[in-house]
N, C-alpha and C positions, 0 to 999 in steps of 0.2 A: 221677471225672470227672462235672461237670455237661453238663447238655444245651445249657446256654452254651457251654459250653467244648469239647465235642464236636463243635459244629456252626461254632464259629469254628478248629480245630483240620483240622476236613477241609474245611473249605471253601478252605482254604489248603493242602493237598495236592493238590485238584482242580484249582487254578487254576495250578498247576503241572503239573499231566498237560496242560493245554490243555483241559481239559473245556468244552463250553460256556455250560452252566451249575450254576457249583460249589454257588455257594449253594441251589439247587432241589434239586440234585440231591443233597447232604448231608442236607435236611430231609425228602427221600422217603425216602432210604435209613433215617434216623433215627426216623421214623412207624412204617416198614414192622417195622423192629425192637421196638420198644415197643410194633406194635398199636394204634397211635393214629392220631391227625387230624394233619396240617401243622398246624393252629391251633391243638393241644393243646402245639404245643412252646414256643408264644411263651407261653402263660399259666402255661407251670412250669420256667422256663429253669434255675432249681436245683435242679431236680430233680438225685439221684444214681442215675447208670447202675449195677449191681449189674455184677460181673464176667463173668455170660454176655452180657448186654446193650452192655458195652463190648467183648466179645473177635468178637460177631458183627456189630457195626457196623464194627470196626476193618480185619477182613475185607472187609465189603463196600465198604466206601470204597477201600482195597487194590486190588480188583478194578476197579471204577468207573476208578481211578485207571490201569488198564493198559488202558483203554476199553471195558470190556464190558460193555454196553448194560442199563440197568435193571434192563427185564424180563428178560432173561438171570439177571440174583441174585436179585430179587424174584419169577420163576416166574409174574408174572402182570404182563396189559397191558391198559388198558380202550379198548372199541372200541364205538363207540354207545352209551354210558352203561351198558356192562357188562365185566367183569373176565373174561378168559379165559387160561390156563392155556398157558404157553409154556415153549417152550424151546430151543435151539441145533437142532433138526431143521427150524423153522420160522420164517419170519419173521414179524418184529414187525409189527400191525396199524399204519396210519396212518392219520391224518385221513384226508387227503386219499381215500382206500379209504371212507368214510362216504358220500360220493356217488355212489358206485358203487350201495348198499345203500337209498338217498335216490332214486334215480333210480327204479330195480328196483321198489320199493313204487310208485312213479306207474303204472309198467305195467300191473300186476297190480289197481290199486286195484279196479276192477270186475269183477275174474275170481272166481269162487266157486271154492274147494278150487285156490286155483294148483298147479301143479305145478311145481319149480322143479330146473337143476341146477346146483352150483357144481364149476366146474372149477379144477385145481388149489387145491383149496381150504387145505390147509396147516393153520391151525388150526382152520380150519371157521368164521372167525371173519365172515364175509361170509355164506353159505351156513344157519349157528345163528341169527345176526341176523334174516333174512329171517322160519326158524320161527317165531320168537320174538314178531316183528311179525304175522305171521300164521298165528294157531294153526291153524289150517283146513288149511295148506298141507301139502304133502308133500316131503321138501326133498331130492337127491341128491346126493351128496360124491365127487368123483374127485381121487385123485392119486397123482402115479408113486411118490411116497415111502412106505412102508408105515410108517416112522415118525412122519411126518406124521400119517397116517391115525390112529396109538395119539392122536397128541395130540388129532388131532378128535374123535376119543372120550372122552376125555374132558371135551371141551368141552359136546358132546351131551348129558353124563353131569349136566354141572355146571348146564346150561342146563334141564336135564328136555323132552328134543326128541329122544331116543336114541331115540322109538316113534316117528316121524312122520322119523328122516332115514336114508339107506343111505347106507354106505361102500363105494368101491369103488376099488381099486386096479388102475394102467393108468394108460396114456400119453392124456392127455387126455379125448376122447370113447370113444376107442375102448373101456371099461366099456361106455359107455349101449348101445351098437350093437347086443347081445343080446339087449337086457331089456323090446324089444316094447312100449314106453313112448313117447310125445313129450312136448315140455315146454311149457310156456306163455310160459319163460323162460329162458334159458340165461345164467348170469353165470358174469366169472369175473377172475381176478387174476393172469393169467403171468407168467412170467419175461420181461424186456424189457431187459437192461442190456447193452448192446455189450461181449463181452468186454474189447475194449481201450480201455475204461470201467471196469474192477475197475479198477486202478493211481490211479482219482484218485479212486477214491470214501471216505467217511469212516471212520477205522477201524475207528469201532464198527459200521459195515456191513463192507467190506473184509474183513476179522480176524475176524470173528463170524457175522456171516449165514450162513446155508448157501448157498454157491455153486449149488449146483443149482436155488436159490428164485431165483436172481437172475439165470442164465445158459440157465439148463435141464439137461439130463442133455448132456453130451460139448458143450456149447456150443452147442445147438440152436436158439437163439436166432437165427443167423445173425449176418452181417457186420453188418446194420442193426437187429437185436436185435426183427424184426417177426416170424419167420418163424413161431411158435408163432400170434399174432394169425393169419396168414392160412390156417394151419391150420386155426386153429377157424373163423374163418366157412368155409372150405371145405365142413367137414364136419357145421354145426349146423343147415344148414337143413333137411338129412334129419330130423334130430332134433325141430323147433320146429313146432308147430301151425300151422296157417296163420293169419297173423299177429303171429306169436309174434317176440320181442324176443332179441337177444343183445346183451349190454352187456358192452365190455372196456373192462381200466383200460390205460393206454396210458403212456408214457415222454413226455418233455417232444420236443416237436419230432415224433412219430409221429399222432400223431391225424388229419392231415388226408392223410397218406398211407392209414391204413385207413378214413377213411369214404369215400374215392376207389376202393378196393379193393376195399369191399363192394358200391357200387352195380356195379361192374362186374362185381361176381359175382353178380349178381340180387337184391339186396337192395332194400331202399327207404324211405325217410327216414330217412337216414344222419343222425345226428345227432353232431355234436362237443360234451362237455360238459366246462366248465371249472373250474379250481376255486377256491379263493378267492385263490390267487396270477393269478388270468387266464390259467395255462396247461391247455391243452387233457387233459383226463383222463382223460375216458371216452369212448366211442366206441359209441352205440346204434344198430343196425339192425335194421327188421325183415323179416321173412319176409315175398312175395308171399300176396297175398289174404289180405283183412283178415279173414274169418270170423266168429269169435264175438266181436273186437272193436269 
């Protein structure tokens, strides 16, 4: 089998699963297998797949083909111009999570040595970034999945930021609470999906995501899929320096209920931020008195 022929082969099987997009998604899956560029496939379309080559693409398209998401077969997703290491305990990084990371770096631009914590961080992939951007910093990783937490380690591991971040497993803040630490910044990416929201969401989320990324542990999320947000600002301002920022990423329609919710709970310049669809995303507040800002 050529790589012509491979790639017009499953792009006609995807577009029979309903895939969104078969032909992309045939030329990743087909790169990722031979090791190569998207653009290495159009310059040697006769190329001949060798029998492992054809029997591990034929799988993955297979897979793809029963909706299960990329990075789920391919083991890795890129998030801010870098590749992190996935898997079914964690959800998949998304855009639209870049502003979260985009915003966080404004805060911090003129804090020396930030000190930073990512809640439910999952792959670490918010939380790694931040180090990443700024090597100086110190970066703290919570979340209730312990397997999660394996994957953030390896992130850590991949990223070379294992010395500069801690993992801690626990429901939320409740890690930070002992460790006699405040933070300059608290970010974070919860679960936000209205349980009876699973039922219409896409399979390859639906079927694949870890529920507990998506609802919380026992549906904790609440009826309005906020109650994890009102959580954390409840309990971050103990945690945040004076002045210090908490930024959450927020569900379509949520946003202006929690920067309403923060000011009421003594916050201040509640900010709604959008994202390149014009929906409300992130939701930054900070802590009374400005300090060392």
């Amino acid at each position: 089998m050529t790589v012509s022929e491979a790639l017009t082969n499953s792009t006609s099987l995807l577009t029979a699963a309903n895939v969104d997009t078969p032909r992309l998604d045939s030329q990743l899956l087909l790169a990722w297998v031979l090791k190569a560029q998207r653009i290495d496939l159009a310059r040697e379309p006769e190329r001949i797949l060798d029998w492992r080559e054809q029997t591990i693409f034929e799988k993955a398209v297979d897979l793809r083909a029963q909706r299960r998401p990329l990075p789920y077969i391919t083991g890795t997703a890129c998030f801010y111009g870098r590749d992190f290491t996935i898997n079914r305990a964690v959800l998949i990084p998304r855009p639209e999570t870049e502003i979260l990371v985009e915003e966080a770096l404004k805060r911090i631009k003129s804090i020396d040595n930030p000190v930073i914590a990512d809640i439910c961080t999952g792959s670490g992939c918010i939380g790694i970034t931040l180090a990443c951007e700024r090597p100086d910093s110190s970066v703290w990783l919570t979340d209730l999945c312990p397997l999660a937490l394996n994957v953030a380690k390896k992130n850590c591991v991949r990223h070379n930021v294992e010395d500069r971040t801690k993992r801690l497993q626990g429901d939320l803040l409740t890690p930070l609470q002992s460790q006699s630490i405040s933070f300059d910044i608290i970010v974070s990416n919860p679960p936000y999906v209205r349980p009876d929201e699973i039922p219409t969401l896409q399979a390859e989320v639906r079927d694949y995501e870890p529920r507990m990324a998506l609802v919380g542990e026992s549906d904790s999320v609440g009826i309005d899929g906020m109650e994890l947000h009102r959580r954390l600002l409840a309990g971050a301002a103990a945690l945040l320096n004076p002045g210090g920022w908490i930024l959450l990423e927020v569900g379509r329609g949520q946003a202006d209920d929690m920067a309403l919710y923060a000011l009421n709970n003594g916050y201040i310049d509640a900010i709604v931020l959008n994202d390149l669809a014009g929906i409300g995303r992130v939701v930054a507040a900070r802590n009374p008195d400005i300090g060392k800002f």
